[in-house]
N, C-alpha and C positions, 0 to 999 in steps of 0.2 A: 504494500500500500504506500504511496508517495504523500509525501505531507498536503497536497491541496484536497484529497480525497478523505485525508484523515480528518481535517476541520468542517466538512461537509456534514461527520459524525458526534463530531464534539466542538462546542464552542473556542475552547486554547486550550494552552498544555495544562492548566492547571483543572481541566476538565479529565484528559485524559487520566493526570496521574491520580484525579479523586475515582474516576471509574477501577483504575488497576486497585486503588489502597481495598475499596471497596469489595472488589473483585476476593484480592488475596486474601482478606479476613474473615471473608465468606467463604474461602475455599478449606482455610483452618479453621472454621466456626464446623465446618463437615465433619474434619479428621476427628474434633474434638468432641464432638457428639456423638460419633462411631464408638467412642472410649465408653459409654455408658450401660452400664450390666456388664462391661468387662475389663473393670479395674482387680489386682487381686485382693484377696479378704485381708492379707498383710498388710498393715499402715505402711511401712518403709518400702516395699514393695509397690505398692499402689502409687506411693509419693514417686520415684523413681520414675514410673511407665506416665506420669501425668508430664512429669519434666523432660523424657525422652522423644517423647512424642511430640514437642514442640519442638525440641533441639532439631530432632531429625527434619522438620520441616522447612526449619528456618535454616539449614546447611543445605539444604538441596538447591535454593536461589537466594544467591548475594545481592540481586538487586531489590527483590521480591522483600527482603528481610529488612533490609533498608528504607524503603516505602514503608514498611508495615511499625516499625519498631524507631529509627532516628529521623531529626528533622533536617533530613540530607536536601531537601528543595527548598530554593528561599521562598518566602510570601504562599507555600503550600498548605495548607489547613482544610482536612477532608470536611464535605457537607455532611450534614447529620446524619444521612439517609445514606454513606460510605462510612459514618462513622458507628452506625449501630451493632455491625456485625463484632467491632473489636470489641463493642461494652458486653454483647452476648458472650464470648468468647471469657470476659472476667464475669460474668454472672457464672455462664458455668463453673467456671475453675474455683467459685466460690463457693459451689455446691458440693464440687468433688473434696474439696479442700474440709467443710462442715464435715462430710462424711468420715473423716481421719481425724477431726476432732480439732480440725485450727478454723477458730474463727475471727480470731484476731485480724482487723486489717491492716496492721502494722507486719504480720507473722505473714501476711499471702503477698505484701509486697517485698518484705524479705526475697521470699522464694522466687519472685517474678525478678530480681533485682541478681540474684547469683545465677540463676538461669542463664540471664540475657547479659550476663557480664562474662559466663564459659562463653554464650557464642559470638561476642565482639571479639575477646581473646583471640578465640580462633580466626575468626575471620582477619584482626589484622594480624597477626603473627605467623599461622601458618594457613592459609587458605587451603583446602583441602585435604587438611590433617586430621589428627584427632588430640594432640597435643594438651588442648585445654577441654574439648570436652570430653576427654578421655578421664576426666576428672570428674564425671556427673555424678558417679556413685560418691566418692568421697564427700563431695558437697551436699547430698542428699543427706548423706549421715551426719554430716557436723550442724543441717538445717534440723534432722527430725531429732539429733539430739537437744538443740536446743531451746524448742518446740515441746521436746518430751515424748516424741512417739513411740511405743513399744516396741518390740521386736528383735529380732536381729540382725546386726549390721550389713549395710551393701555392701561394704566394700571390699574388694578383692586384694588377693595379696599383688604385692608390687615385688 
């Protein structure tokens, strides 16, 4: 498609990239509702596959994650109606999150906050690696420890 074709569909760029933000949070608002009846009955467990499942999403497109996640475009600010699918997206994870016992809003932005801090790491340090979020277990355990979730631990030996 050549750009005189593309504005024919969207008003400007900041049309399009509100349809892509829209698009992409709608597309992980899918993955993240597929998780539903099949989280496991383990707290630390469950916590792990809610946080992998985002990783793995958000490593699959670096530009996709950058729309969705920093404010890489000057004067970009999605329209409510692009922006509702990311508040669905924290409704659920508030849900999954009640169900393991954290309801703290301070505790769920913890966890959204080491999350998306494994995959900036990666992305600027080793693009295509696993270097930092090769770390998701260990981080999950020093989150549910300190949280207080039962069970036992993720982490594997090193």
């Amino acid at each position: 498609m050549q750009s005189p074709s593309l504005y024919s569909h969207f008003e400007s760029k900041n049309a399009i990239f509100d349809a892509m933000f829209g698009q992409a949070w709608s597309d992980y608002l899918a993955v993240g509702e597929a998780l539903d009846g099949q989280l496991p009955t383990a707290a630390r467990k469950a916590l792990l596959m809610l946080a992998q499942n985002f990783v793995d999403f958000c490593v699959a497109d670096l530009a996709r994650f950058q729309l969705m996640n920093l404010r890489v475009i000057a004067d970009f600010e999605p329209t409510p109606e692009s922006y509702a699918p990311s508040l669905r997206v924290m409704e659920l994870l508030h849900v999954h999150m009640a169900e393991l016992g954290i309801v703290k809003e301070a505790d769920i932005d913890l966890f959204a906050a080491v999350v998306g801090g494994l995959i900036d790491g990666q992305f600027a340090n080793e693009p295509g690696g696993r270097r930092y979020i090769g770390q998701l277990d260990r981080a999950m355990d020093m989150f549910a420890d300190h949280v207080g979730l039962p069970g036992p631990r993720l982490r594997r030996a090193r």
